[in-house]
Biopython code that builds the backbone (N, CA, C, O; Angstrom):
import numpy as np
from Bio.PDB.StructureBuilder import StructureBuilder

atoms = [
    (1, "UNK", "N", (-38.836, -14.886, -29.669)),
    (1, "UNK", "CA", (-37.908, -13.858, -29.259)),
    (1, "UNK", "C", (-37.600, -14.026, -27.787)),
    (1, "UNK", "O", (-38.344, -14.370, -26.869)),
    (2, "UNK", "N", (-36.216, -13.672, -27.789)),
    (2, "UNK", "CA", (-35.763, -13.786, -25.692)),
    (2, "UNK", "C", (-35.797, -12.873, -25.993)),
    (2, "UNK", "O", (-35.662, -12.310, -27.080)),
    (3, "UNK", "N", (-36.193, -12.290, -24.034)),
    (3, "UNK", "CA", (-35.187, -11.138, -23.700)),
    (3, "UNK", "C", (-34.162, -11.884, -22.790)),
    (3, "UNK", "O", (-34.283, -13.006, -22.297)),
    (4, "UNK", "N", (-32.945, -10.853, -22.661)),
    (4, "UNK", "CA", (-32.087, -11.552, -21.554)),
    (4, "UNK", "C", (-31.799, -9.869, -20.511)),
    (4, "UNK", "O", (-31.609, -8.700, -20.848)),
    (5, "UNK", "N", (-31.925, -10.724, -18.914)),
    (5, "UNK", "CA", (-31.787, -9.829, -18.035)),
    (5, "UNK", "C", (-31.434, -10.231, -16.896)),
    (5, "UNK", "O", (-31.632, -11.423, -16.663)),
    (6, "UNK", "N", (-30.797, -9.372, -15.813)),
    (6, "UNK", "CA", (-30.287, -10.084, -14.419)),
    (6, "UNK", "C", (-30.943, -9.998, -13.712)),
    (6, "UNK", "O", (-31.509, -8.914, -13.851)),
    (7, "UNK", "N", (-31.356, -10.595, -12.784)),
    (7, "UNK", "CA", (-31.540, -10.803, -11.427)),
    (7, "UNK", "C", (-31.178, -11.424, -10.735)),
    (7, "UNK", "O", (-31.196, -12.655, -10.701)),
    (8, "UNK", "N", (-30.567, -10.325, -9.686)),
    (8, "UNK", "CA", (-29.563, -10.941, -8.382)),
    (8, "UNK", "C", (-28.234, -11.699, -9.106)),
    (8, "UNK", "O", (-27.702, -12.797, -8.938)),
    (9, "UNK", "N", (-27.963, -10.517, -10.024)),
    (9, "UNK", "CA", (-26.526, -10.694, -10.586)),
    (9, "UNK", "C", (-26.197, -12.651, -11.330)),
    (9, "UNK", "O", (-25.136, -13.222, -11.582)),
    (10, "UNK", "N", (-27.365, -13.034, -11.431)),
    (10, "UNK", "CA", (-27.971, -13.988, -12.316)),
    (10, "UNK", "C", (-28.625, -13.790, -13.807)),
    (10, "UNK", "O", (-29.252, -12.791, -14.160)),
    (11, "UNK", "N", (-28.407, -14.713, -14.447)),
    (11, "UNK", "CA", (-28.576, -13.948, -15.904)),
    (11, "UNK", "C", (-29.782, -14.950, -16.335)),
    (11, "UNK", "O", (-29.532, -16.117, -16.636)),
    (12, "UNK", "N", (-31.052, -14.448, -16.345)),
    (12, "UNK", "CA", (-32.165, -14.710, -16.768)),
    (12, "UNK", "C", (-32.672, -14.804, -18.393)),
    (12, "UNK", "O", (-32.570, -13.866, -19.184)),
    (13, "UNK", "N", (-33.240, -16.140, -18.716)),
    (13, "UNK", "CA", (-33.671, -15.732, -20.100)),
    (13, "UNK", "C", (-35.610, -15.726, -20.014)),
    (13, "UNK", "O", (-36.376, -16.446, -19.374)),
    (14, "UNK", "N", (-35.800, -14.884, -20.711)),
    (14, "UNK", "CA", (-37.874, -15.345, -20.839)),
    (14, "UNK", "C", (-37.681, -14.882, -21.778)),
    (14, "UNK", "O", (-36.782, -14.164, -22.216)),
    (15, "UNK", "N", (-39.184, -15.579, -22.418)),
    (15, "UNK", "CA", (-39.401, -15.727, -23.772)),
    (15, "UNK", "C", (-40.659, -15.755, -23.867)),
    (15, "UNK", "O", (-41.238, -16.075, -22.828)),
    (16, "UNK", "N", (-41.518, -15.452, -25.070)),
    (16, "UNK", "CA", (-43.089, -15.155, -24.805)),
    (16, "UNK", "C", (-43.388, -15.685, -26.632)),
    (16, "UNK", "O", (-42.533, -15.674, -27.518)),
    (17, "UNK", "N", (-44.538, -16.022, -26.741)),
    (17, "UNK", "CA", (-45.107, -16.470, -27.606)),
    (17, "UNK", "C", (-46.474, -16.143, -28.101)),
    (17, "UNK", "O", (-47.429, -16.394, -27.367)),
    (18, "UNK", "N", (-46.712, -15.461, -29.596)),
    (18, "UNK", "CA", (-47.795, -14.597, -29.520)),
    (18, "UNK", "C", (-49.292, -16.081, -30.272)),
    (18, "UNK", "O", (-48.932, -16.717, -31.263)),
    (19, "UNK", "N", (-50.392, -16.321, -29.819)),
    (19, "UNK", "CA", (-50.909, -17.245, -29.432)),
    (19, "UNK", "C", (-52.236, -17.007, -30.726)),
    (19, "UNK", "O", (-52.872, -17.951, -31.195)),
    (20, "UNK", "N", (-52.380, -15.956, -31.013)),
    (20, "UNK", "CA", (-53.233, -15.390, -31.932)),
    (20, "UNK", "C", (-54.183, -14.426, -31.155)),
    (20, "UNK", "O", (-53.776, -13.763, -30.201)),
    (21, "UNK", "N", (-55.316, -14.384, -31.555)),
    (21, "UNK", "CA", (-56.321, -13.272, -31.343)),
    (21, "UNK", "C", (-56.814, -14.233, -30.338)),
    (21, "UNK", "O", (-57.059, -15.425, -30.522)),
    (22, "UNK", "N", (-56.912, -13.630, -29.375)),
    (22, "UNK", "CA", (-58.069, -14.160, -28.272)),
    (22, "UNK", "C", (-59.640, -14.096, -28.087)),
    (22, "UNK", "O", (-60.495, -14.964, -27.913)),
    (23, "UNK", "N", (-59.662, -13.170, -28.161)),
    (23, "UNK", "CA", (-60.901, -12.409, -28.611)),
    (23, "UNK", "C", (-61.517, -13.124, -29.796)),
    (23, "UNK", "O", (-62.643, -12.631, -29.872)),
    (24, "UNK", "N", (-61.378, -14.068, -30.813)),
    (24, "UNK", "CA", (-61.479, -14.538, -31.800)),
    (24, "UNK", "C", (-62.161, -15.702, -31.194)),
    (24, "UNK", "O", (-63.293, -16.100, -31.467)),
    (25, "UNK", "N", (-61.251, -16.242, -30.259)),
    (25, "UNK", "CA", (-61.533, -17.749, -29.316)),
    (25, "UNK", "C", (-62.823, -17.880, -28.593)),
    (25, "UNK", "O", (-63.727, -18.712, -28.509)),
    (26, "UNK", "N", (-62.456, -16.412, -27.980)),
    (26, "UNK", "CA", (-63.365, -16.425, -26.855)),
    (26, "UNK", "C", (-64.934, -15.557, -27.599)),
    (26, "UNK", "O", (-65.535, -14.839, -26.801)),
    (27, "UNK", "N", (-65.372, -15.628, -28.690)),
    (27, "UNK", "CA", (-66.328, -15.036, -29.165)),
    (27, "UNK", "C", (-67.805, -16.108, -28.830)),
    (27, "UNK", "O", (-67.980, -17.260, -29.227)),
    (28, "UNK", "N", (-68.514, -15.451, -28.169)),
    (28, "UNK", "CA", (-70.258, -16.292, -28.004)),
    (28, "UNK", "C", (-69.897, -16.776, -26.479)),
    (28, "UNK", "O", (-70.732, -17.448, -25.874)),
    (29, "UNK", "N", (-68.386, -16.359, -25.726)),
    (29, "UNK", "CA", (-68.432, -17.144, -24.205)),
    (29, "UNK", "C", (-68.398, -16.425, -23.116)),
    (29, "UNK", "O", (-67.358, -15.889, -22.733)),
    (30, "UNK", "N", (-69.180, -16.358, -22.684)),
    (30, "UNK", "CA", (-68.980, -14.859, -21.591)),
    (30, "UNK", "C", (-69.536, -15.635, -20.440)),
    (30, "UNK", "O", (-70.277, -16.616, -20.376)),
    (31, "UNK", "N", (-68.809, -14.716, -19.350)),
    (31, "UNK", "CA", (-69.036, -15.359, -17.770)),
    (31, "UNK", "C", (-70.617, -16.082, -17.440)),
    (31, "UNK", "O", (-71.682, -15.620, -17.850)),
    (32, "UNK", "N", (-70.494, -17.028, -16.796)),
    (32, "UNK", "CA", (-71.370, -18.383, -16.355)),
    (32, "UNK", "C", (-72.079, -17.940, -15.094)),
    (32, "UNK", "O", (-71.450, -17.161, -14.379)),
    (33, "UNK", "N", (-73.211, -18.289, -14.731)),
    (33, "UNK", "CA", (-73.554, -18.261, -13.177)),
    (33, "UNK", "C", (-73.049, -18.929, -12.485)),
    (33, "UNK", "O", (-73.449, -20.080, -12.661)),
    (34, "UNK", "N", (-72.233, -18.843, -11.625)),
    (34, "UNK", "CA", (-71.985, -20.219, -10.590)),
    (34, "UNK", "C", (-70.384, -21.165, -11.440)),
    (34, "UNK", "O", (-70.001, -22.323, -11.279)),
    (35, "UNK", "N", (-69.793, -20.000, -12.343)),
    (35, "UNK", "CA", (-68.348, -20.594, -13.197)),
    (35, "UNK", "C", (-67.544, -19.763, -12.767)),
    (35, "UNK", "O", (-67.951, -18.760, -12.182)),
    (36, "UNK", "N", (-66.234, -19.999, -12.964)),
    (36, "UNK", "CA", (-65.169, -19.248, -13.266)),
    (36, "UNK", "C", (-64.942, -19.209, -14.483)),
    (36, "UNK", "O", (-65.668, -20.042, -15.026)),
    (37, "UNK", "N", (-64.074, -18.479, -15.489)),
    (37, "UNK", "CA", (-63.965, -18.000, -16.790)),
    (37, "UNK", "C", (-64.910, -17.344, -17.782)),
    (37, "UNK", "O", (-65.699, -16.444, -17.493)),
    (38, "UNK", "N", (-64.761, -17.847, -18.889)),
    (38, "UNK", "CA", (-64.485, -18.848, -19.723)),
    (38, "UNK", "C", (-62.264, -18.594, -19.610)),
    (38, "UNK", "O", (-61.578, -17.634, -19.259)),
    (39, "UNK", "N", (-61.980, -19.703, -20.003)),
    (39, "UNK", "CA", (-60.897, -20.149, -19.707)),
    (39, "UNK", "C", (-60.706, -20.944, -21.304)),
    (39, "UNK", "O", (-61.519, -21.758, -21.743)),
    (40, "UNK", "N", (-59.202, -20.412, -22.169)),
    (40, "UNK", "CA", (-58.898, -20.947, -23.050)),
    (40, "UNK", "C", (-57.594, -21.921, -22.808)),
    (40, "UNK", "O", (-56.521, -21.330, -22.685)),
    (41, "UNK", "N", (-57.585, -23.263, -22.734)),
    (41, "UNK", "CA", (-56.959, -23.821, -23.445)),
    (41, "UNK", "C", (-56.429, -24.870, -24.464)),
    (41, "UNK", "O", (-56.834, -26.031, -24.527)),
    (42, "UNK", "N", (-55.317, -24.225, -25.382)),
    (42, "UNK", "CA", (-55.182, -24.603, -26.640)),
    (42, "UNK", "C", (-56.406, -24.488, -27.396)),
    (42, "UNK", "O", (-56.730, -25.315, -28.249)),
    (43, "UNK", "N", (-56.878, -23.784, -27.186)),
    (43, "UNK", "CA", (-58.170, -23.395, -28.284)),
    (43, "UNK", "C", (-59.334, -23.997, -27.912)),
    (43, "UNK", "O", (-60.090, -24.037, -28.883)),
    (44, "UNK", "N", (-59.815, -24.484, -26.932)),
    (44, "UNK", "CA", (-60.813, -25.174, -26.005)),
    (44, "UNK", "C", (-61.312, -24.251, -24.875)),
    (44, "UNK", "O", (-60.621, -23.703, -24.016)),
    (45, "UNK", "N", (-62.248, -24.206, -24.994)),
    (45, "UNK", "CA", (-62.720, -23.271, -24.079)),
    (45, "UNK", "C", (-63.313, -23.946, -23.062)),
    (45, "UNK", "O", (-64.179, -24.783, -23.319)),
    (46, "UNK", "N", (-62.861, -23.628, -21.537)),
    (46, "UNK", "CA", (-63.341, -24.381, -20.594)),
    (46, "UNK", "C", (-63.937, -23.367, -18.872)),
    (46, "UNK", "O", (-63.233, -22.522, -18.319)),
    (47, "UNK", "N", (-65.047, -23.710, -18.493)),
    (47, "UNK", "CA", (-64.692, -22.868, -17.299)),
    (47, "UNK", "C", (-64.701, -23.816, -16.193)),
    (47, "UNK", "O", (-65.016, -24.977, -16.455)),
    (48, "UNK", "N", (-64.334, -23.422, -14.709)),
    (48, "UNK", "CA", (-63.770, -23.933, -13.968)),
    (48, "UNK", "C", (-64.996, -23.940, -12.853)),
    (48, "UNK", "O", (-65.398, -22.817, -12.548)),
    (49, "UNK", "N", (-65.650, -25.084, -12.194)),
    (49, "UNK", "CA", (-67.177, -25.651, -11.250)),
    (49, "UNK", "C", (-66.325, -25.230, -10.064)),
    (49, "UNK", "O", (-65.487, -26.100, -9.827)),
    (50, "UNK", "N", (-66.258, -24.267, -9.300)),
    (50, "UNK", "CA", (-65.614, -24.781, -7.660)),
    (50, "UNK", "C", (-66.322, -25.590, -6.792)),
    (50, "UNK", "O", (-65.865, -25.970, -5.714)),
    (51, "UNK", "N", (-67.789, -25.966, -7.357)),
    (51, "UNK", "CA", (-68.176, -26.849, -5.993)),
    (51, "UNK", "C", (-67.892, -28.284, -6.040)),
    (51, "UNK", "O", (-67.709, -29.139, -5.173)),
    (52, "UNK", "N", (-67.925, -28.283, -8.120)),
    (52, "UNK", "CA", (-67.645, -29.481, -8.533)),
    (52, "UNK", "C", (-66.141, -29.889, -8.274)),
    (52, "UNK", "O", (-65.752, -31.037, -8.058)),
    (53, "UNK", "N", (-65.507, -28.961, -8.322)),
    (53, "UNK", "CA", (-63.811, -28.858, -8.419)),
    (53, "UNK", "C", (-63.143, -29.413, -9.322)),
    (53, "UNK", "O", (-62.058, -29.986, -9.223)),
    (54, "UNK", "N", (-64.113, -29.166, -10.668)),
    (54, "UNK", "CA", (-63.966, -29.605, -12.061)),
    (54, "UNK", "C", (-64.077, -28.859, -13.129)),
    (54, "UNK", "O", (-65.123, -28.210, -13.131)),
    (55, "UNK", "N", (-63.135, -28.639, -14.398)),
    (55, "UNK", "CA", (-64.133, -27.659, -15.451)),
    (55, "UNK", "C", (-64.703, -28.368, -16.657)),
    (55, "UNK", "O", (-64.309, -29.232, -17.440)),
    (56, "UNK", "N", (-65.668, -27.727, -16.501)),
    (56, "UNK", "CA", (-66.405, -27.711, -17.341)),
    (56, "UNK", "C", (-66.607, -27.499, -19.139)),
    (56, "UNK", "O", (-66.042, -26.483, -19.543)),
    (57, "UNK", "N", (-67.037, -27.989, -19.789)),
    (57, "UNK", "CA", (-66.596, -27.987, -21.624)),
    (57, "UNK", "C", (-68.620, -27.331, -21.826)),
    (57, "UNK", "O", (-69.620, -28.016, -21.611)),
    (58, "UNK", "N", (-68.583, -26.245, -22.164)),
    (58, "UNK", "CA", (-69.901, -26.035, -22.322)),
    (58, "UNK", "C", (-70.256, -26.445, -23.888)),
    (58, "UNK", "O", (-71.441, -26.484, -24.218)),
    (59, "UNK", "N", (-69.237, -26.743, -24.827)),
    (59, "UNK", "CA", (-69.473, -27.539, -26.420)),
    (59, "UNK", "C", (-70.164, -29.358, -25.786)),
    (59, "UNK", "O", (-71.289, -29.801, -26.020)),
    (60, "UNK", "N", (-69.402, -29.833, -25.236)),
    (60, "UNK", "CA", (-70.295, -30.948, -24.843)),
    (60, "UNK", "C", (-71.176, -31.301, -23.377)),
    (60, "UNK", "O", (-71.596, -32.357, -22.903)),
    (61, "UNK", "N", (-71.222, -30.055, -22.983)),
    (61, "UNK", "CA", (-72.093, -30.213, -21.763)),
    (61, "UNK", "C", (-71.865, -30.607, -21.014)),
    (61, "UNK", "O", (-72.593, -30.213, -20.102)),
    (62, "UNK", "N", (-70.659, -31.792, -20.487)),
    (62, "UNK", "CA", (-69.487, -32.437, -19.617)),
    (62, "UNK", "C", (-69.037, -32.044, -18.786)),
    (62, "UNK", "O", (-69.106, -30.815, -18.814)),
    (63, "UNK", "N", (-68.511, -32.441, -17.882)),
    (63, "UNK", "CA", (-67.470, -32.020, -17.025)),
    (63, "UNK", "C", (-66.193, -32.595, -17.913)),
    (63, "UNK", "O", (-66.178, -33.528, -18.715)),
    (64, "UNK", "N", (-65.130, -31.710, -17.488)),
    (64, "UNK", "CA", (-64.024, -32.909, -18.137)),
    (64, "UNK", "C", (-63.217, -33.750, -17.004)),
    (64, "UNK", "O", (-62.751, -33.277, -15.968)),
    (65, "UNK", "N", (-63.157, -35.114, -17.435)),
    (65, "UNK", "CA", (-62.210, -35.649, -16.185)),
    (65, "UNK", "C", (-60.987, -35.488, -16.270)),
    (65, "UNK", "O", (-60.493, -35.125, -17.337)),
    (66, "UNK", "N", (-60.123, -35.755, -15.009)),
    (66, "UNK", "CA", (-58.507, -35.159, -14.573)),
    (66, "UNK", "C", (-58.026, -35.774, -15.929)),
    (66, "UNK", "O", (-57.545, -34.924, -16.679)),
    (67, "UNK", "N", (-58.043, -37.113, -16.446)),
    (67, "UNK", "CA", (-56.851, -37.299, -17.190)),
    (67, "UNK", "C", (-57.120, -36.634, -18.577)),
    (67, "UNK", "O", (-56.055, -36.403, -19.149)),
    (68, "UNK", "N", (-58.086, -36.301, -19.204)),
    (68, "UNK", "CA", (-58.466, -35.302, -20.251)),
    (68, "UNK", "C", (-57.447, -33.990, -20.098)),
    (68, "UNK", "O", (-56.396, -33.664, -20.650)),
    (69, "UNK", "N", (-58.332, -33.377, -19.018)),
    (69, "UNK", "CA", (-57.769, -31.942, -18.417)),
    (69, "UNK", "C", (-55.663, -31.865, -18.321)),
    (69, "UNK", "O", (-54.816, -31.037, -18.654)),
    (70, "UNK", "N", (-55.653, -32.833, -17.870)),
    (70, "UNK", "CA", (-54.176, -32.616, -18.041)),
    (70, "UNK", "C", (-53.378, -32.558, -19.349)),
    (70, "UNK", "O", (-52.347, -31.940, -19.613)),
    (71, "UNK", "N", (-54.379, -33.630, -20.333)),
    (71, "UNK", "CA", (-53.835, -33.770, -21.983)),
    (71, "UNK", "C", (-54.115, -32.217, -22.354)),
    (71, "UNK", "O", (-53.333, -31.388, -22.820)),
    (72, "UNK", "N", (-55.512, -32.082, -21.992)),
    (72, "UNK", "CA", (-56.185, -30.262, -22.566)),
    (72, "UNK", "C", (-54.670, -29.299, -21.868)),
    (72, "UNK", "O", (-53.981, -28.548, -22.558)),
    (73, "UNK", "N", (-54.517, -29.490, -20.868)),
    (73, "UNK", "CA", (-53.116, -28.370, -20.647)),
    (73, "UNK", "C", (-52.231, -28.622, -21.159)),
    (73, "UNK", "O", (-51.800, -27.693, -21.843)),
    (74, "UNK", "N", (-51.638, -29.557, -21.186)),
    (74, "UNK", "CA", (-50.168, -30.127, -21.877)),
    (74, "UNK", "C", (-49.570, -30.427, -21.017)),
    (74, "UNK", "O", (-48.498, -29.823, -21.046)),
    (75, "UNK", "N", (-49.650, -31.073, -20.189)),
    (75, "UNK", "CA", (-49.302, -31.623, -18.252)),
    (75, "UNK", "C", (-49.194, -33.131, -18.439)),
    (75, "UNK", "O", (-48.625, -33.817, -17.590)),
    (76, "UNK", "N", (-49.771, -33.692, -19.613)),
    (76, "UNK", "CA", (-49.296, -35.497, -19.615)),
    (76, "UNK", "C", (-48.952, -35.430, -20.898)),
    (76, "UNK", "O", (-48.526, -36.429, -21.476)),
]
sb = StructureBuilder()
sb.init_structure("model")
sb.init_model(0)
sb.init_chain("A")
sb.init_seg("    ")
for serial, (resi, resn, name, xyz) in enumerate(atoms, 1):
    if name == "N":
        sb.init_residue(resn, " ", resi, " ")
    sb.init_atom(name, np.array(xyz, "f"), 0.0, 1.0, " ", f" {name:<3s}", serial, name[0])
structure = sb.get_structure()
Protein backbone atom coordinates (compact mmCIF):
# COMPACT_ATOMS: atom_id res chain seq x y z
CA UNK A 1 0.00 0.00 0.00
CA UNK A 2 1.26 3.89 -0.78
CA UNK A 3 0.34 6.70 0.82
CA UNK A 4 0.74 9.81 -1.31
CA UNK A 5 1.50 13.32 0.30
CA UNK A 6 3.26 16.79 -0.18
CA UNK A 7 6.02 18.18 1.03
CA UNK A 8 7.18 21.50 0.13
CA UNK A 9 4.55 21.47 -2.55
CA UNK A 10 6.40 18.17 -3.82
CA UNK A 11 4.47 15.11 -4.15
CA UNK A 12 5.86 12.30 -2.05
CA UNK A 13 5.17 8.57 -2.28
CA UNK A 14 6.05 5.96 1.01
CA UNK A 15 5.15 2.77 1.28
CA UNK A 16 5.53 0.27 4.21
CA UNK A 17 5.56 -3.43 4.33
CA UNK A 18 4.11 -5.61 7.07
CA UNK A 19 7.22 -8.13 7.89
CA UNK A 20 5.30 -10.58 10.21
CA UNK A 21 5.31 -10.95 13.99
CA UNK A 22 8.43 -9.82 15.49
CA UNK A 23 8.06 -10.90 18.64
CA UNK A 24 7.89 -14.45 17.07
CA UNK A 25 11.67 -13.75 15.76
CA UNK A 26 12.88 -12.31 18.52
CA UNK A 27 11.64 -15.12 21.09
CA UNK A 28 14.71 -16.73 23.62
CA UNK A 29 16.88 -13.16 22.58
CA UNK A 30 17.02 -10.59 24.97
CA UNK A 31 19.67 -7.86 25.58
CA UNK A 32 23.54 -9.09 25.88
CA UNK A 33 26.17 -7.73 28.35
CA UNK A 34 28.50 -5.65 26.57
CA UNK A 35 25.84 -5.91 22.96
CA UNK A 36 23.64 -3.81 21.32
CA UNK A 37 20.21 -5.44 20.34
CA UNK A 38 19.26 -8.29 19.55
CA UNK A 39 18.84 -6.89 16.03
CA UNK A 40 16.66 -8.73 13.25
CA UNK A 41 17.73 -9.08 9.95
CA UNK A 42 15.72 -10.91 7.39
CA UNK A 43 15.01 -13.29 10.03
CA UNK A 44 18.63 -13.56 11.50
CA UNK A 45 19.15 -12.36 14.55
CA UNK A 46 22.24 -10.41 15.16
CA UNK A 47 23.64 -8.01 17.85
CA UNK A 48 26.02 -5.36 17.27
CA UNK A 49 30.15 -5.66 19.47
CA UNK A 50 31.07 -1.76 19.62
CA UNK A 51 34.50 -2.57 20.72
CA UNK A 52 34.66 -5.22 18.15
CA UNK A 53 32.83 -2.92 15.62
CA UNK A 54 31.26 -6.08 14.45
CA UNK A 55 27.92 -8.06 14.97
CA UNK A 56 27.70 -10.72 16.25
CA UNK A 57 25.42 -14.22 15.25
CA UNK A 58 24.87 -15.75 18.80
CA UNK A 59 23.34 -19.25 16.63
CA UNK A 60 27.01 -19.72 15.57
CA UNK A 61 29.00 -18.00 18.10
CA UNK A 62 30.86 -15.82 15.25
CA UNK A 63 31.34 -12.62 14.55
CA UNK A 64 30.01 -12.01 11.12
CA UNK A 65 32.43 -10.58 8.54
CA UNK A 66 31.64 -7.23 6.36
CA UNK A 67 30.97 -9.18 3.21
CA UNK A 68 28.35 -11.64 4.94
CA UNK A 69 26.79 -8.62 6.85
CA UNK A 70 26.13 -6.72 3.77
CA UNK A 71 24.48 -10.01 1.92
CA UNK A 72 22.53 -10.38 5.69
CA UNK A 73 21.17 -6.61 4.91
CA UNK A 74 20.57 -6.68 1.32
CA UNK A 75 23.46 -3.98 0.59
CA UNK A 76 25.40 -6.46 -2.06
Amino acid sequence: MYNVGTVNNKEQQMGYKVLGRTEDLMQGYGPRKGLEGPFNFNGRILYYDNKEGKYYDPRSDFYVSYDEWFQIAGLK
